[in-house]
C-alpha positions in Angstrom: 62.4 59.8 55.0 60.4 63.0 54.1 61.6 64.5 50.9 62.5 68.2 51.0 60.4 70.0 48.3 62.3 73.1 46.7 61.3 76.8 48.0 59.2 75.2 50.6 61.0 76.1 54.2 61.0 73.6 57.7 58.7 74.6 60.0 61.1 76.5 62.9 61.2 75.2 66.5 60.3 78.0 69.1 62.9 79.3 70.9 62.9 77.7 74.2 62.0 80.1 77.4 65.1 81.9 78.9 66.2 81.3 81.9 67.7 83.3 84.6 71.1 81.8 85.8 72.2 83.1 89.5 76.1 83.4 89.1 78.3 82.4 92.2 81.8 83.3 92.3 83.8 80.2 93.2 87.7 81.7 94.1 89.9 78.9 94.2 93.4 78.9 95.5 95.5 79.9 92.7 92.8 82.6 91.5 94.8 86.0 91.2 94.0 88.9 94.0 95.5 92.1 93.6 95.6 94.8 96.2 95.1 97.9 95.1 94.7 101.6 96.7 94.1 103.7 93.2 91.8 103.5 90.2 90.9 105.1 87.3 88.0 105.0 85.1 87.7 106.2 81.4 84.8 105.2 78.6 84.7 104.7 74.9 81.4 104.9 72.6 81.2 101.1 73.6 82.7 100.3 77.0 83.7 101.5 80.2 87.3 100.9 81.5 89.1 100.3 85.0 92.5 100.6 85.2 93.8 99.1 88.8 97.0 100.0 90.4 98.9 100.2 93.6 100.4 103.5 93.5 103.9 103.4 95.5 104.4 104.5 98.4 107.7 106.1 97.7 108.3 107.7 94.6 111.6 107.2 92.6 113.5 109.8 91.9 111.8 110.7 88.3 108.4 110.2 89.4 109.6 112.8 92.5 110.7 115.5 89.3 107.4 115.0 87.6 105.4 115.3 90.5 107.3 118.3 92.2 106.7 119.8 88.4 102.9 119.1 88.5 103.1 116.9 85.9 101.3 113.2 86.5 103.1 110.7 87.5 102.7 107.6 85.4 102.2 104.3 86.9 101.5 101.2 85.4 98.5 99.4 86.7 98.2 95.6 87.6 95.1 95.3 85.4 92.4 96.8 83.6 88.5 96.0 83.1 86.6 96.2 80.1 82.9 96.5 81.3 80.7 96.6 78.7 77.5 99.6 79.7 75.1 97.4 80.3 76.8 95.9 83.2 77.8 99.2 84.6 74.6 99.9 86.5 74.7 96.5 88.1 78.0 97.6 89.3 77.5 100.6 90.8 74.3 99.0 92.8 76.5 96.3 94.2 78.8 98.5 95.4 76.9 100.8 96.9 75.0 97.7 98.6 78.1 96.4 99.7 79.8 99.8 100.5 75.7 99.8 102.7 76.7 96.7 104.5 80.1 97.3 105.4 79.1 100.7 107.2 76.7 99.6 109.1 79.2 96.9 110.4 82.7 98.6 110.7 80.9 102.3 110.5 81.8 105.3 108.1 84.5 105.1 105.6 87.3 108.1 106.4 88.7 108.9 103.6 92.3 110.2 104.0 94.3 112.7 102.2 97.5 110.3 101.0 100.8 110.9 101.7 102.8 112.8 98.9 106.6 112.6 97.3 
């Protein structure tokens, strides 16, 4: 065995190459899916956030006050996402490839006004 001589450091091994890994979601049964028909999207200094909901189709009667008032109407979502920036760009490419794709098949979005109170 090679004896270690004091303030003399190991040689380093290089780093190995990186490699680029192709990631395929794989839902299974049991993997949650939420519908949802509103989001909302916020930032801090360090991360981009998506809050899901399904906003109800009828109000309650409090939500009917604040609403009539002006005032938001506060709905809980079913989940948010913390995307870190660097991913955000990849996001809004696949969507808008997707949002390509299912155009040309089904054609153009409408985009409804939705029903209040």
């Amino acid at each position: 065995m090679a004896e270690k001589r004091p303030g003399k450091k190991a040689k380093s091994e290089p780093l190995p190459d990186r490699i680029e890994i192709k990631i395929q979601p794989d839902p299974k049964p049991d993997t949650p899916s939420y519908y949802i028909n509103y989001a909302a999207v916020a930032h801090t200094e360090y991360d981009f956030l998506v809050s899901v909901l399904r906003a109800p189709a009828q109000l309650t009667p409090e939500q009917t006050e604040l609403a009539k008032k002006g005032s938001a109407v506060p709905v809980e979502p079913i989940l948010q996402l913390i995307i870190p920036p660097r991913l955000v760009d990849g996001l809004i490419k696949a969507l808008s490839i997707q949002k390509e794709k299912y155009e040309r098949e089904h054609g153009p979005i409408r985009h409804e006004k939705q029903p209040t109170g």
